[in-house]
PyMOL CGO cylinders between C-alpha atoms (Angstrom):
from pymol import cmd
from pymol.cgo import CYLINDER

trace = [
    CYLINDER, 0.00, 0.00, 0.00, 1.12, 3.46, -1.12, 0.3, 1, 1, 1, 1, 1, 1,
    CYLINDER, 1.12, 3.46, -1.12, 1.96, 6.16, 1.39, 0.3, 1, 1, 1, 1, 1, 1,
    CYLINDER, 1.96, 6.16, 1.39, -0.67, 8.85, 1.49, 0.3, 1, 1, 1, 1, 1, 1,
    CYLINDER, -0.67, 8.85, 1.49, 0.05, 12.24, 0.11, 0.3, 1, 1, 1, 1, 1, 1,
    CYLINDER, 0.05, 12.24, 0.11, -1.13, 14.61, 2.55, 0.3, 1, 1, 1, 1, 1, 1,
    CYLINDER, -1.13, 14.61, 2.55, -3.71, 17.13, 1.92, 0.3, 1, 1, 1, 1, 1, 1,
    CYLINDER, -3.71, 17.13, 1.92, -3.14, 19.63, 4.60, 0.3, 1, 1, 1, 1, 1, 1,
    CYLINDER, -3.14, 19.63, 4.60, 0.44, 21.80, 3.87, 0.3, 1, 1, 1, 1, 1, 1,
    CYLINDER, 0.44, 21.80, 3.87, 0.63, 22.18, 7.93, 0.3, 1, 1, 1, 1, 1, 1,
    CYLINDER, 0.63, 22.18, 7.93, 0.84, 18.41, 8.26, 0.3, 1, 1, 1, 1, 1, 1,
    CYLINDER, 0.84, 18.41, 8.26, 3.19, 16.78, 10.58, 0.3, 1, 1, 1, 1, 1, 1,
    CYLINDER, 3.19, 16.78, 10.58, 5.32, 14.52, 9.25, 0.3, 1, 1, 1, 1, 1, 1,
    CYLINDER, 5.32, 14.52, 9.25, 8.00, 11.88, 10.62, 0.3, 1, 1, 1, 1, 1, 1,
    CYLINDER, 8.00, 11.88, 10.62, 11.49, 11.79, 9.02, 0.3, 1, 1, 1, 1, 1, 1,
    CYLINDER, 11.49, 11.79, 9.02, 10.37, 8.13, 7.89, 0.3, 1, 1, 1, 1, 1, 1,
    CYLINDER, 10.37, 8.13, 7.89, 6.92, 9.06, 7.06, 0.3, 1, 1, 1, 1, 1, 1,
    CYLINDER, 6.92, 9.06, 7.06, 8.16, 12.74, 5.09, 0.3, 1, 1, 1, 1, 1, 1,
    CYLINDER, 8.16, 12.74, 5.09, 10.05, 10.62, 2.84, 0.3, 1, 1, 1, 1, 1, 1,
    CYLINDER, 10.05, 10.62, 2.84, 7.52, 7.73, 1.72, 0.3, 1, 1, 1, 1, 1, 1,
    CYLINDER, 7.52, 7.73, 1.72, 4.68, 10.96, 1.26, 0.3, 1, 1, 1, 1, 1, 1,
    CYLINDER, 4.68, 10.96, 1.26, 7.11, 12.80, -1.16, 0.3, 1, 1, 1, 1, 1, 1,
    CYLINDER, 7.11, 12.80, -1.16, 8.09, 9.37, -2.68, 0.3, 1, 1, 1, 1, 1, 1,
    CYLINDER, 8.09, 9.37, -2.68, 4.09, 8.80, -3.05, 0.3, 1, 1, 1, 1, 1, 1,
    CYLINDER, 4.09, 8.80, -3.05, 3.76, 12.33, -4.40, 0.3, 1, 1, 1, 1, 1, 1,
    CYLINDER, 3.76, 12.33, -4.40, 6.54, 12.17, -7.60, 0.3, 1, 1, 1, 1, 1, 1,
    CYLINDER, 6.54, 12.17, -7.60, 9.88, 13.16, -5.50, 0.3, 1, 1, 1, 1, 1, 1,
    CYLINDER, 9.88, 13.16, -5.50, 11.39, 9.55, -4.94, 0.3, 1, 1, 1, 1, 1, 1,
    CYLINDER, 11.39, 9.55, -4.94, 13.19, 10.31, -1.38, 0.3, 1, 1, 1, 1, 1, 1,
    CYLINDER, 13.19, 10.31, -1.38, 15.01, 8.14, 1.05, 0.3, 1, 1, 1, 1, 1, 1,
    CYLINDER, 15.01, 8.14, 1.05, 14.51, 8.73, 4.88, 0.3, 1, 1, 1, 1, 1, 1,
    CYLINDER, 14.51, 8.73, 4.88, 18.95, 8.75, 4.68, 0.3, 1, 1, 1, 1, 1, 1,
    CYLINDER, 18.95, 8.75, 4.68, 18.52, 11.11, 2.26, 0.3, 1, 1, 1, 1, 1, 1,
    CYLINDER, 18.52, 11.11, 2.26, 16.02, 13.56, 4.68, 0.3, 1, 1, 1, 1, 1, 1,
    CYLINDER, 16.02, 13.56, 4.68, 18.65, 12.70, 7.88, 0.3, 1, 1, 1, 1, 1, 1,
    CYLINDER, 18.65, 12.70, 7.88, 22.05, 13.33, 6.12, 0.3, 1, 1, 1, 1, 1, 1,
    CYLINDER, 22.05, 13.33, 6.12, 20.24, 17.12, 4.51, 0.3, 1, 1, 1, 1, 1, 1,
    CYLINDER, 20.24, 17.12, 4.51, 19.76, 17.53, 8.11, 0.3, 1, 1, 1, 1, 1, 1,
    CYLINDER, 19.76, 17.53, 8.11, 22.83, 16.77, 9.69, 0.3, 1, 1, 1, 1, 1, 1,
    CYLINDER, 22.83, 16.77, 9.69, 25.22, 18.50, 6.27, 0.3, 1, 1, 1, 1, 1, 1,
    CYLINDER, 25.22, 18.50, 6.27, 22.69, 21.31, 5.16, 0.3, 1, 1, 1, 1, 1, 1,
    CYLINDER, 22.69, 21.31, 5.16, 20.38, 21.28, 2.38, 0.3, 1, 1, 1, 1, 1, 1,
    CYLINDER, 20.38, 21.28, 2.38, 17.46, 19.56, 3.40, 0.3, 1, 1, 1, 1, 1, 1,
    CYLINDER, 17.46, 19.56, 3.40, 13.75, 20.98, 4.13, 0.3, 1, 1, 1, 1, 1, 1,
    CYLINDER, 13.75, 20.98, 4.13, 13.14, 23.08, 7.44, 0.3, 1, 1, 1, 1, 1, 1,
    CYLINDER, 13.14, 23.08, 7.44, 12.33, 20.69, 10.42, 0.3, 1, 1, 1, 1, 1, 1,
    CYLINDER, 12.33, 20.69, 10.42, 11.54, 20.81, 13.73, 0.3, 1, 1, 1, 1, 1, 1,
    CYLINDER, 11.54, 20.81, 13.73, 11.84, 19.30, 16.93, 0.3, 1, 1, 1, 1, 1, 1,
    CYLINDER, 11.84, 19.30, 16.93, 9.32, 17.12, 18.60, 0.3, 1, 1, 1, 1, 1, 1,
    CYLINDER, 9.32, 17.12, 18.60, 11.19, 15.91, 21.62, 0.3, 1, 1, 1, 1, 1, 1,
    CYLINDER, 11.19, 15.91, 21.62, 13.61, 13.85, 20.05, 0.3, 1, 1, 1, 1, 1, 1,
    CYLINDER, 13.61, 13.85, 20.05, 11.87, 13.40, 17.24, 0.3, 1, 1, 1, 1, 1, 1,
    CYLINDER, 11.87, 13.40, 17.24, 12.23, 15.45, 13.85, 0.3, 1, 1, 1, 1, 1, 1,
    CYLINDER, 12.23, 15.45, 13.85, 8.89, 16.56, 12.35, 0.3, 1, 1, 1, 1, 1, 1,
    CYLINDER, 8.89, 16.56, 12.35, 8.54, 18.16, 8.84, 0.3, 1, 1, 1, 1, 1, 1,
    CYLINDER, 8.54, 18.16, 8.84, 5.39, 20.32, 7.54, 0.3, 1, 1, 1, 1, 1, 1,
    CYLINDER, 5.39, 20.32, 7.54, 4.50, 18.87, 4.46, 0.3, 1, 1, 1, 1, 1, 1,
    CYLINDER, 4.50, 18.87, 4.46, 4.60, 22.49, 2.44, 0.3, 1, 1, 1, 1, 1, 1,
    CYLINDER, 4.60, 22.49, 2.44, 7.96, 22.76, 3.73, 0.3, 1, 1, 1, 1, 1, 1,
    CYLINDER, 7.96, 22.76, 3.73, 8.61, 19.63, 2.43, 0.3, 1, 1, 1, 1, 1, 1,
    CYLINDER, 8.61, 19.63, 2.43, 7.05, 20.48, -1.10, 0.3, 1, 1, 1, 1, 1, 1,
    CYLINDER, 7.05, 20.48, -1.10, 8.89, 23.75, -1.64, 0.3, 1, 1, 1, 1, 1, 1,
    CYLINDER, 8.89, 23.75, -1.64, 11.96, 21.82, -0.79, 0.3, 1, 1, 1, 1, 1, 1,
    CYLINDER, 11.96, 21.82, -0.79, 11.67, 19.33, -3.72, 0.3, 1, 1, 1, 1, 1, 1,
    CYLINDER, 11.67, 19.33, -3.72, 10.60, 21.37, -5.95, 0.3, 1, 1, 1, 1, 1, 1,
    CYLINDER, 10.60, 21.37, -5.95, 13.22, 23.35, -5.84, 0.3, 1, 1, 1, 1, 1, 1,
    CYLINDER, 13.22, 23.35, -5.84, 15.06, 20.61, -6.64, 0.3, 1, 1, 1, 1, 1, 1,
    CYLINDER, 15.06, 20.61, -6.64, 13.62, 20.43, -9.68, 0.3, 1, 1, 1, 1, 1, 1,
    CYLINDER, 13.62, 20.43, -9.68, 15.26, 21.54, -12.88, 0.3, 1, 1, 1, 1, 1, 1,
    CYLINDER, 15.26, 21.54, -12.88, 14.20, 24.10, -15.22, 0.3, 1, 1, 1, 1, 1, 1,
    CYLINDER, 14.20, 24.10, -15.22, 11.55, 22.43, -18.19, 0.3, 1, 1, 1, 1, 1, 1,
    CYLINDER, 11.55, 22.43, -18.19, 13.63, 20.52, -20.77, 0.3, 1, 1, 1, 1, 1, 1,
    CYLINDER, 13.63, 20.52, -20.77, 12.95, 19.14, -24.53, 0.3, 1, 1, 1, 1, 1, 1,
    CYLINDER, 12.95, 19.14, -24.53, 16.15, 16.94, -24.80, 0.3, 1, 1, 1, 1, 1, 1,
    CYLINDER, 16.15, 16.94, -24.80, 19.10, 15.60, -23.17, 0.3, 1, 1, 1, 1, 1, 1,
    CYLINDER, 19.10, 15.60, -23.17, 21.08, 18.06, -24.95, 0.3, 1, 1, 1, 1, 1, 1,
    CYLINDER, 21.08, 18.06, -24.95, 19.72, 20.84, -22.71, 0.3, 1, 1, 1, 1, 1, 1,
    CYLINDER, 19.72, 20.84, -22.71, 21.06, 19.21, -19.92, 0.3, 1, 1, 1, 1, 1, 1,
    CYLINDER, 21.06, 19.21, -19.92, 24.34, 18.93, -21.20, 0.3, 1, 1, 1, 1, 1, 1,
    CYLINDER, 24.34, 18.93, -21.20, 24.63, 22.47, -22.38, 0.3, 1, 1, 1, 1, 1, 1,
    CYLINDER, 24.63, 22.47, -22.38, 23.55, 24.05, -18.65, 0.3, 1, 1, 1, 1, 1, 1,
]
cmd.load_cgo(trace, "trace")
């Protein structure tokens, strides 16, 4: 069964549970992936829950897709940038 995308942008998510949703949503993520952004810089905003790490899922959003790379129409494009 497929993680659930949230709906809500203020969501709460896990480190774990961050990862699987923007996996689910088109933004294939590992939860090392989330915990080594965190720990070298680069990764979404977080916060603490105790000693737990919580993401908001809009955070989380904005964070992948600026990821993204500008719209391309070949390969090419990618080599010339």
């Amino acid at each position: 069964m497929a993680f659930p995308v949230p709906i809500d942008p203020d969501a709460h998510l896990t480190r774990r549970d961050a990862a699987a949703a923007l996996s689910a949503a088109g933004y294939p993520t590992a939860t090392a992936t989330l915990a080594t952004r965190a720990s070298r810089g680069g990764g979404p905003v977080y916060r603490r829950y105790g000693s737990r790490v919580v993401y908001r899922w809009g955070d989380l959003l904005d964070w992948a897709e600026r990821r993204l790379s500008a719209p391309m129409r070949s390969t090419s494009e990618a080599d010339a940038a």
